[in-house]
C-alpha positions as CSV (number, residue, x, y, z in Angstrom):
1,X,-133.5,196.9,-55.5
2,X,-132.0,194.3,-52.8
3,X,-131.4,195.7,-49.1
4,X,-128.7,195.3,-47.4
5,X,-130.6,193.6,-45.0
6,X,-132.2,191.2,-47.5
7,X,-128.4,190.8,-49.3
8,X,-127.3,189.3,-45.7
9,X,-130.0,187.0,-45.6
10,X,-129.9,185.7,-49.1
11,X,-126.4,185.1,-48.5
12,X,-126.7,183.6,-44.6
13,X,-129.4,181.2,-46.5
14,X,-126.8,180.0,-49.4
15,X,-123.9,179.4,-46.9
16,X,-126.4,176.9,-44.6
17,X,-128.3,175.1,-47.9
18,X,-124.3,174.9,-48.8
19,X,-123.5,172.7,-45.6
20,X,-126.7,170.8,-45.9
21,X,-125.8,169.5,-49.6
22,X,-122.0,169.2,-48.7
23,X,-120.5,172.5,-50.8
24,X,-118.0,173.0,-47.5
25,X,-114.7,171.8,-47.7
26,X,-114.2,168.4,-46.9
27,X,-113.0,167.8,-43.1
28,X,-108.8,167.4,-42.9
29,X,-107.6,163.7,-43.2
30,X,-105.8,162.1,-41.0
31,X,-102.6,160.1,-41.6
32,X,-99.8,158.4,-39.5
33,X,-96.7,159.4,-41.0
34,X,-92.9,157.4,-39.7
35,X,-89.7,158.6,-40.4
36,X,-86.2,159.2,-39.4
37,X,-85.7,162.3,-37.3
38,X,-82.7,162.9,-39.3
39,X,-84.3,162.7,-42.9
40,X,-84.8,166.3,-44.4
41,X,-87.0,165.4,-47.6
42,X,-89.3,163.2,-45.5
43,X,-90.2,166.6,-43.4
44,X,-90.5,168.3,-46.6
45,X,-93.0,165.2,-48.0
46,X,-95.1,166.0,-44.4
47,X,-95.2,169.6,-45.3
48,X,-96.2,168.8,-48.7
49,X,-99.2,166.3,-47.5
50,X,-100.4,169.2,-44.5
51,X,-100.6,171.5,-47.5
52,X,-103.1,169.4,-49.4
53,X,-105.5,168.9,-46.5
54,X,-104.2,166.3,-44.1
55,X,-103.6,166.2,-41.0
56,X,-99.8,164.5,-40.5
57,X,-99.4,162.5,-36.6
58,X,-95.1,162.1,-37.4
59,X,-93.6,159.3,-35.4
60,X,-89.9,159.8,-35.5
61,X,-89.0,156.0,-35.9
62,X,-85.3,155.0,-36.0
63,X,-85.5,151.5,-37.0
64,X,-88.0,151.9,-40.2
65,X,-86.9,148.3,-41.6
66,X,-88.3,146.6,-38.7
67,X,-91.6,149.1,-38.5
68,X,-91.5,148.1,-42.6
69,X,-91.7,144.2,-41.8
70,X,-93.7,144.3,-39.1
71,X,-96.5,146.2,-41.8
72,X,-95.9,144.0,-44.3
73,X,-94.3,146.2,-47.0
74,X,-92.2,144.5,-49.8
75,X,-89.1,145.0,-50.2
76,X,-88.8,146.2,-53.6
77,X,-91.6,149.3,-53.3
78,X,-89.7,150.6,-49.9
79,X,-88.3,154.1,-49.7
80,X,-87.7,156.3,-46.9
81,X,-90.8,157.1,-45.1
82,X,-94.2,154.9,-44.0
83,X,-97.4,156.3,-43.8
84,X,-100.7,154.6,-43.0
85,X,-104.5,156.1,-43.9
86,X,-107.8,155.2,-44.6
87,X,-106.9,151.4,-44.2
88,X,-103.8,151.6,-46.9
89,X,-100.3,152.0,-46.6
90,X,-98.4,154.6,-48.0
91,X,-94.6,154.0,-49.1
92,X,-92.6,157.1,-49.9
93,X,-93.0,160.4,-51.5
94,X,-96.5,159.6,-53.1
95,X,-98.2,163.1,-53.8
96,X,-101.1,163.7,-51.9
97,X,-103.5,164.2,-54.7
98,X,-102.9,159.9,-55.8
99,X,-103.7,159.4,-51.9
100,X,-106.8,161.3,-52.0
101,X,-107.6,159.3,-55.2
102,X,-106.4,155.9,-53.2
103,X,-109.4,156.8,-50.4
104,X,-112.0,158.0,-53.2
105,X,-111.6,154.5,-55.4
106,X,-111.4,152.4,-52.8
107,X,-109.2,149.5,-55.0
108,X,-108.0,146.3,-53.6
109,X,-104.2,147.3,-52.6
110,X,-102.2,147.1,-49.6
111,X,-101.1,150.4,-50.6
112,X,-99.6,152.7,-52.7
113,X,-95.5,153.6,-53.3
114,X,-92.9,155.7,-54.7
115,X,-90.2,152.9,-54.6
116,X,-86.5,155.2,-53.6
117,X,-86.3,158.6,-53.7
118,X,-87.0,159.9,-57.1
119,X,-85.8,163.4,-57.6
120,X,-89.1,165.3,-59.2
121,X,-91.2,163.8,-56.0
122,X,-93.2,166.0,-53.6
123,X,-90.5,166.7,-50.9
124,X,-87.5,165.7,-53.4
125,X,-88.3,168.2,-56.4
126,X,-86.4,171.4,-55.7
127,X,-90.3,173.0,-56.1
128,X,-93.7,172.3,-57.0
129,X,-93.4,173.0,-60.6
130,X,-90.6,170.3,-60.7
131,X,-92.2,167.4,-59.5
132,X,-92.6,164.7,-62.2
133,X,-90.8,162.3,-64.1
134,X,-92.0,159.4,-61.9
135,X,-94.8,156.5,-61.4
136,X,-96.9,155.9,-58.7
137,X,-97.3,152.2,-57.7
138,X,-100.4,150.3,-56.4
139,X,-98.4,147.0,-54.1
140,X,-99.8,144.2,-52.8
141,X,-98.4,141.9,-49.7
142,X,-97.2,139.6,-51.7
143,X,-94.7,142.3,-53.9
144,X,-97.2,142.4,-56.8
145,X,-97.3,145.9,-58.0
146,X,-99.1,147.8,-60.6
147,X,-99.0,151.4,-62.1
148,X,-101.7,153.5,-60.0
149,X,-100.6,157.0,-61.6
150,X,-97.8,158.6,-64.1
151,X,-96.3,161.9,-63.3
């Protein structure tokens, strides 16, 4: 019969050969979020990223057209809110799952959008059992797009 003493052990050993072979959870992500102070479904879409393991620095930014330019997002994936991590931009109310696929893959994209405001996105849909109906875009600078996921 196992001791308590020995049942500590055993599981003191697990949890350490678990951080040596990388079973604890993965460190939060970082990403720079910009959006209008005013816009209510942006904060939701911050919310909804925090939730999934990143850690959101918001810049309230009232002039998001310029801020878009000056990063080089086309005009016809824009929506609402900007946010820039791992090296890629993100354009909207992508859900945070396609971003963490984004950093995994690694593809050849400027970024990825949500072009508008669809109503079943993360931080539009009225819950999280409501978001769908909508496609994820990879963009390029020069406005080429392609589908990166289907929700």
């Amino acid at each position: 019969m196992l001791s308590r003493r020995g049942f500590v052990a055993g599981f003191a050993g697990l949890f350490i050969a678990g951080r040596r072979t990388g079973w604890a959870a993965a460190p939060p992500t970082a990403i720079i979020v910009y959006k209008s102070r005013s816009c209510g479904c942006c904060a939701k879409w911050v919310d909804h990223v925090k939730s999934q393991g990143f850690t959101p620095q918001v810049h309230d930014e009232e002039n998001m057209d310029r801020l878009k330019d000056e990063l080089g997002i086309p005009q016809d994936v824009r929506s609402c809110h900007t946010a820039v991590v791992g090296g890629y931009l993100i354009e909207g109310h992508v859900p945070a799952a396609d971003i963490r696929q984004l950093l995994s893959d690694r593809p050849k994209a400027g970024g990825l959008a949500v072009p508008g405001m669809p109503a079943g996105t993360p931080g539009m849909a009225e819950s999280e059992s409501a978001v769908g109906d909508f496609e994820v875009l990879a963009f390029q600078a020069d406005g080429s797009t392609r589908t990166f996921a289907r929700h």
